[in-house]
C-alpha positions as CSV (number, residue, x, y, z in Angstrom):
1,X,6.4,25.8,17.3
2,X,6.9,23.1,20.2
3,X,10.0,21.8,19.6
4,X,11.5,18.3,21.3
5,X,14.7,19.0,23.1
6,X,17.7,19.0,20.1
7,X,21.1,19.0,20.2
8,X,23.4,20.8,17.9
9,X,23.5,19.4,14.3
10,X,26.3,17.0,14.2
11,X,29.0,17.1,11.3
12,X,28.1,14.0,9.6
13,X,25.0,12.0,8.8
14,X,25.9,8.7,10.2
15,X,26.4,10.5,14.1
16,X,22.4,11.6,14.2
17,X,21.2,8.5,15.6
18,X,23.5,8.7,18.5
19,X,23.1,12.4,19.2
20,X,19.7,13.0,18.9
21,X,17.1,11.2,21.3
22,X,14.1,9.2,19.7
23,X,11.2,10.4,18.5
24,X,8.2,9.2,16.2
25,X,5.7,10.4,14.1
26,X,2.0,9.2,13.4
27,X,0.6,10.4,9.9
28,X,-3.4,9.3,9.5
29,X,-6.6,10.2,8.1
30,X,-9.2,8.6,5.5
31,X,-7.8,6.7,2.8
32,X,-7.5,9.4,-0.3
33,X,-6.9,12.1,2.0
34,X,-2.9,12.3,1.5
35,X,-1.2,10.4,4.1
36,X,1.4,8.9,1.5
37,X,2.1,12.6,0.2
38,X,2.7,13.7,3.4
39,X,5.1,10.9,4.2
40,X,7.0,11.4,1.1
41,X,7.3,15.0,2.1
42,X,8.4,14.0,5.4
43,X,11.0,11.6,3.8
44,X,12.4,14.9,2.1
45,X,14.0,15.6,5.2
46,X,17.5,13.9,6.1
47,X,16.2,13.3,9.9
48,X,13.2,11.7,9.1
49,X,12.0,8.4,7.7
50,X,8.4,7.4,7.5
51,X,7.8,4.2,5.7
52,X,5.1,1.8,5.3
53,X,1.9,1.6,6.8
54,X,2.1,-0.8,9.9
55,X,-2.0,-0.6,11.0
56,X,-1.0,-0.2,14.3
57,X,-4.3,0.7,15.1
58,X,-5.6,-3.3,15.3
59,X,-3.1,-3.7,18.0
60,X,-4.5,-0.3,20.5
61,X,-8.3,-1.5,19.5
62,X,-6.6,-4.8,21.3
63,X,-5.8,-2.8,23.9
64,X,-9.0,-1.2,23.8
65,X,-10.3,-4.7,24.7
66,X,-7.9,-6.5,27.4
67,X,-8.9,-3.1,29.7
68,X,-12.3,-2.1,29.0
69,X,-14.6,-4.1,31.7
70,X,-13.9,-3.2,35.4
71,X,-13.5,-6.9,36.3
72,X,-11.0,-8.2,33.3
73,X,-7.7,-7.7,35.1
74,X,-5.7,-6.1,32.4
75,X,-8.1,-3.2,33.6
76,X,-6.8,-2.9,36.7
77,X,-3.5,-1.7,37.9
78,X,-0.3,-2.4,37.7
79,X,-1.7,-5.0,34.8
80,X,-3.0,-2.2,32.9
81,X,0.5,0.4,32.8
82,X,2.8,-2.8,32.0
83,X,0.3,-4.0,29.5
84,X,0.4,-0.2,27.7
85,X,4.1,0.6,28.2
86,X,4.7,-2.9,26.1
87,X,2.1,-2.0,23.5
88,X,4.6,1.2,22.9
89,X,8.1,-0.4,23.5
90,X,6.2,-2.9,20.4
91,X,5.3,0.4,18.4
92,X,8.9,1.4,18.8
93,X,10.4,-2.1,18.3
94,X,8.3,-2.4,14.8
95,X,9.1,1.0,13.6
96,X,13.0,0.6,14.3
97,X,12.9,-2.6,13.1
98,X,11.4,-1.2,9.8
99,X,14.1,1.4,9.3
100,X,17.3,-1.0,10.1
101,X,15.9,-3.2,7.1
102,X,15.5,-0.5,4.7
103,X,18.2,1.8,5.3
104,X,20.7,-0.8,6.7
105,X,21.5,-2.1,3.1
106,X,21.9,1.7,1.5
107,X,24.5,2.4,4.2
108,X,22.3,5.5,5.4
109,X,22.4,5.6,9.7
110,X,18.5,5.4,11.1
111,X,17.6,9.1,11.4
112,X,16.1,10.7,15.0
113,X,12.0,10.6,13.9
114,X,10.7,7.4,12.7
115,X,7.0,7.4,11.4
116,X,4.5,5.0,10.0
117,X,1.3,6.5,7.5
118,X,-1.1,4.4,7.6
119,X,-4.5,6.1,6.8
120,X,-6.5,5.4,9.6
121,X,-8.3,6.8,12.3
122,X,-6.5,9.1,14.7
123,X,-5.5,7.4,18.3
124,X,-2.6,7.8,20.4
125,X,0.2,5.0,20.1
126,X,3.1,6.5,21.6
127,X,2.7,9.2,24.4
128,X,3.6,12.7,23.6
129,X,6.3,14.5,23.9
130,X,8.1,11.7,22.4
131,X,5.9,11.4,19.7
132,X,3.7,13.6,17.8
133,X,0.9,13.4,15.3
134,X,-0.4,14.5,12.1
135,X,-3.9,14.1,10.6
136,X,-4.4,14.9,7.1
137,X,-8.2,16.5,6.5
138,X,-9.3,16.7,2.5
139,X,-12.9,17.3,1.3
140,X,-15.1,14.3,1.2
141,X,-16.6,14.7,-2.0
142,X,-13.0,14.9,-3.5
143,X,-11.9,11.8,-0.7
144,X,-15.2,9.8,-2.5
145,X,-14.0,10.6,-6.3
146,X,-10.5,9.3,-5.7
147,X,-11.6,6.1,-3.3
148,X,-13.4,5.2,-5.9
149,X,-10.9,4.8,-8.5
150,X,-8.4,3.6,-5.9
151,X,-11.1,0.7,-4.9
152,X,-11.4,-0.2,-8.7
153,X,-7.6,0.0,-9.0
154,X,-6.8,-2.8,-6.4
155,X,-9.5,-5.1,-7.9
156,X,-10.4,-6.9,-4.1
157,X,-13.7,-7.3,-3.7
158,X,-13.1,-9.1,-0.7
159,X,-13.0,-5.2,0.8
160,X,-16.0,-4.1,-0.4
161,X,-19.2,-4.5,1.5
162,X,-21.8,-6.4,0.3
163,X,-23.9,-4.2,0.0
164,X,-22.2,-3.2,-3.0
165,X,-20.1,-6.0,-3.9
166,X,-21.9,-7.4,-6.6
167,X,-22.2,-4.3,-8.6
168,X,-18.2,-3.5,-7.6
169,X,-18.0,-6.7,-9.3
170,X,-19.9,-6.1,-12.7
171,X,-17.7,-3.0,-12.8
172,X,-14.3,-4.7,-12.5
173,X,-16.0,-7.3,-15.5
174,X,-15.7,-4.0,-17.8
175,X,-12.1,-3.0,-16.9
176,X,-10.1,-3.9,-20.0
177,X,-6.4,-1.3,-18.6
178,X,-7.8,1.5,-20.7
179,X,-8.5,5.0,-18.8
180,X,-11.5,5.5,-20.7
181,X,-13.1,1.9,-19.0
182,X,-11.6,3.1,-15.9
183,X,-13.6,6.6,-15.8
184,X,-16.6,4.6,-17.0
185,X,-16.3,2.3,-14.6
186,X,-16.2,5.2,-11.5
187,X,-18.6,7.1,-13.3
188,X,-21.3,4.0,-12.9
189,X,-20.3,3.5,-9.4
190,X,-20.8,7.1,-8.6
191,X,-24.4,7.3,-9.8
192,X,-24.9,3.6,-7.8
193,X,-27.0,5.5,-4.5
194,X,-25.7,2.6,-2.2
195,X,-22.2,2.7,-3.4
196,X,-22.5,6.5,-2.6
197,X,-23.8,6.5,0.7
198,X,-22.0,3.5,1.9
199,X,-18.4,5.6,1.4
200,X,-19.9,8.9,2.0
201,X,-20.8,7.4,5.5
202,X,-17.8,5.7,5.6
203,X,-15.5,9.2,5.4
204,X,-18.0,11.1,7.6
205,X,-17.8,9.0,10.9
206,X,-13.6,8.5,9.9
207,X,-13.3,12.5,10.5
208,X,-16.3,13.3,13.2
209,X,-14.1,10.0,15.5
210,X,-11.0,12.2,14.6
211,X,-12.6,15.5,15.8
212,X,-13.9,13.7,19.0
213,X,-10.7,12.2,19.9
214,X,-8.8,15.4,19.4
215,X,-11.0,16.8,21.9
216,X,-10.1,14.3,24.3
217,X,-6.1,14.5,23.6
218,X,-6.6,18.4,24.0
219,X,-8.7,18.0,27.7
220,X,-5.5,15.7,28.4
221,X,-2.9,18.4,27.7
222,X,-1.9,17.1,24.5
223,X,-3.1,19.1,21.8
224,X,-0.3,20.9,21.1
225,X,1.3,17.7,19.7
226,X,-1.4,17.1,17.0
227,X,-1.6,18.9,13.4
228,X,-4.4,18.7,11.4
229,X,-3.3,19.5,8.1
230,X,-6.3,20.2,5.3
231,X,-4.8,18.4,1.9
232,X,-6.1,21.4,-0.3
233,X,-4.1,24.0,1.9
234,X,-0.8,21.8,1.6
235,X,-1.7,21.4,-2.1
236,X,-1.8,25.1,-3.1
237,X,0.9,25.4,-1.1
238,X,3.2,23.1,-0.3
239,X,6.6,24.8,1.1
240,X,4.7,26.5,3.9
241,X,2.6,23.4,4.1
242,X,5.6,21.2,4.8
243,X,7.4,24.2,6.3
244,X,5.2,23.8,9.2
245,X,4.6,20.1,9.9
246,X,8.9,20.0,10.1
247,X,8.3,22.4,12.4
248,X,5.8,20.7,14.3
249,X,8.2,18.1,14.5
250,X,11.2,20.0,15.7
251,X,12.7,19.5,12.7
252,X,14.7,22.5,10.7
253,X,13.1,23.0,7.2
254,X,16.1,24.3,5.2
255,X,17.7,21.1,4.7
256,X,14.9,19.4,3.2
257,X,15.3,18.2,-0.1
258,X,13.4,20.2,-2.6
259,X,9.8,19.0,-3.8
260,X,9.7,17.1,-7.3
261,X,7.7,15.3,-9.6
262,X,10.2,12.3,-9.3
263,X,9.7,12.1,-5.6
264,X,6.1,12.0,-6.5
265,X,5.7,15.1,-3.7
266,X,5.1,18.2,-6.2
267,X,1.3,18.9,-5.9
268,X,-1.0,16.6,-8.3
269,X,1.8,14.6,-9.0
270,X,3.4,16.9,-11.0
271,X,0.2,18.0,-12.9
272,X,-0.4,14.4,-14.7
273,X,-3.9,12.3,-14.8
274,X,-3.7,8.2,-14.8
275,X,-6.6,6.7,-13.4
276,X,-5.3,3.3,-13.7
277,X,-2.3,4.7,-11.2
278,X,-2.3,5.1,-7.4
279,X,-1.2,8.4,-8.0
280,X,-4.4,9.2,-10.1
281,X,-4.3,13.0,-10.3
282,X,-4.3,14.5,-6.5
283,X,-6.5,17.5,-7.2
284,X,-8.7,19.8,-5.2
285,X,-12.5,20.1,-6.4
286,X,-11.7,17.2,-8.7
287,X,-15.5,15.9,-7.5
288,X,-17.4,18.5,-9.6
289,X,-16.9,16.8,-12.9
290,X,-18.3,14.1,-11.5
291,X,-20.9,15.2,-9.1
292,X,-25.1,15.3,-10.5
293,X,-27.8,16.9,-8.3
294,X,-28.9,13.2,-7.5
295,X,-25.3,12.5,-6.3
296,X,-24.8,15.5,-4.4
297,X,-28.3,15.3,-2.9
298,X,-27.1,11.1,-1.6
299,X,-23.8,13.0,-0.3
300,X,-25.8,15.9,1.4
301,X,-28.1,13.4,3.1
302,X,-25.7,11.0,4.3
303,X,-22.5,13.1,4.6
304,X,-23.6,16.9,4.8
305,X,-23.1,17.2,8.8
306,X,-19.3,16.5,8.5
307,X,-18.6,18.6,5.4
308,X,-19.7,21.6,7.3
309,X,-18.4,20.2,10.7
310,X,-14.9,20.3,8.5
311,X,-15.5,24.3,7.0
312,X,-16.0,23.0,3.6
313,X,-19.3,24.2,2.8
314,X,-21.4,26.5,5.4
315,X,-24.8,24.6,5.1
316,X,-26.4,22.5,2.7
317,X,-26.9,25.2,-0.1
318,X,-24.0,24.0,-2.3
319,X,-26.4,21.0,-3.4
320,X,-28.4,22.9,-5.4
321,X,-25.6,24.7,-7.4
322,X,-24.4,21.1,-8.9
323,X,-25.0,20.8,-12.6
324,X,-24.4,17.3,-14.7
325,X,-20.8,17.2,-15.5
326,X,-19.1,15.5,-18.3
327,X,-17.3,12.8,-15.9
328,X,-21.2,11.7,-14.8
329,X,-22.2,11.5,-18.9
330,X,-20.3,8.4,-18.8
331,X,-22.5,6.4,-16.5
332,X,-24.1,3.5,-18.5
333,X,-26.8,1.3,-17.1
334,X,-25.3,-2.1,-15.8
335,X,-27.9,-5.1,-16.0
């Protein structure tokens, strides 16, 4: 464990701000991979408080611009230090900002780690060692299952490419609250090869990016700041799982708060199913109920290069052990 320097626990709760110094934490990945979870495990913990999801991440592709051509002079020093040490005092600003609101109110004192979860793709915002990062891994075909019902759930096809936007569409036309529309509905946009390729892609380049840039933190001397975390490891199980990301943080694991279905941070949400909810079910190898040899072959083709990049399937062989499931019998035709 690389710890950040600590001082010795203080006697009450409302002197930890003052005696501990600053630090943050970044929680990302692909939507559907578990970057609320993991927040609400990390809010289990008295010295921690990671709330809302900020998208800091339009503000560094910002960044990205004002230095990237030789002759733009944020690229060029002292412009381009200033510029970045004010993009971080902002990251720190919002994040503070953030906690004074919500905890000011409930009388609790803003706790030494502040973090934002926002599932995105992994970049640096604050420099380590004051910060530290955690990116949350899960099996595509499981991520692609679970986006799916979380697209039809916010109802915005606004967010939905075209591509696929018209047949998003004819799918939210069928919703009428009940689960049984709502599995139909994912079912049909499941066995919808644009819809399927589209996301698959979509997840793919989000964790081959995440692999690249953790090869670039690591050739900086950073690595040891950054945890990837694979979902179905944390999920079957979760006290060394979260064990081990307070660790990462330097933070001591025995005064957590204990895991519960209340605190919707017991695995799977506490073993229930709602696919009208955003916490639909949260389990691993959920995609195999839904997954034909025609889908898996679109997800092979399109995906299949990540999902062994990851370690969750050697090679392509798993394709040809997929049988018709009972979730894919409830594709209908949509005209």
């Amino acid at each position: 464990m690389i710890a950040w320097p600590r001082k010795s626990r203080p006697e009450h709760a409302t002197d930890r701000s003052a005696q501990s110094p600053r630090r943050y934490v970044f929680v990302s990945g692909h939507p559907r991979s578990g970057t609320n979870w993991v927040s609400s495990l990390l809010n289990l913990h008295p010295d921690c408080f990671c709330d809302g999801e900020f998208h800091f991440l339009i503000l560094r592709w910002a960044m990205d611009g004002f230095t990237s051509l030789p002759w733009y002079l944020g690229a060029l020093e002292p412009q381009r230090s200033t510029a970045e040490r004010a993009f971080q005092q902002l990251v720190r600003d919002c994040l503070h900002a953030r906690a004074q609101e919500r905890l000011g109110p409930t009388g609790r004192s803003i706790p030494p780690v502040l973090g934002d979860h926002t599932p995105r793709l992994f970049r640096v915002m604050i420099s380590p060692p004051e910060a530290r990062y955690i990116v949350i891994q899960r099996d595509g075909r499981d991520v692609l299952v679970s986006y799916t019902y979380h697209l039809l759930n916010t109802k915005a096809p606004d967010v939905i490419h075209e591509s696929t936007r018209e047949f998003y569409r004819a799918q939210l036309a069928g919703l009428d609250g009940s689960a049984e529309a709502q599995r139909r509905a994912a079912a049909n946009l499941l066995a919808h090869e644009p819809w399927v390729r589209y996301y698959a892609n979509f997840w793919a380049d989000h964790v081959l990016h995440d692999q690249r840039i953790w090869a670039s933190v690591c050739s900086e001397g950073f690595g040891s700041y950054v945890k990837f975390v694979r979902y179905e490891s944390l999920r079957a199980d979760v006290e060394q799982g979260r064990r081990e990301i307070y660790e990462h943080l330097g933070l001591d694991p025995a005064i957590a708060a204990p895991v519960s279905k209340e605190t919707n941070t017991a695995p799977g949400f506490g073993g229930r199913e709602d696919p009208t909810s955003f916490y639909r079910k949260g389990e691993s190898g959920d995609w195999r109920r839904y997954f034909t040899p025609r889908l898996a072959e679109w997800f092979h083709q399109t995906a299949g290069e990540a999902l062994v990049t990851l370690k969750y399937e050697p090679d392509g062989s798993w394709v040809r052990t997929v049988q018709p499931q009972a979730g894919a019998e409830l594709a209908c035709s949509i005209t």
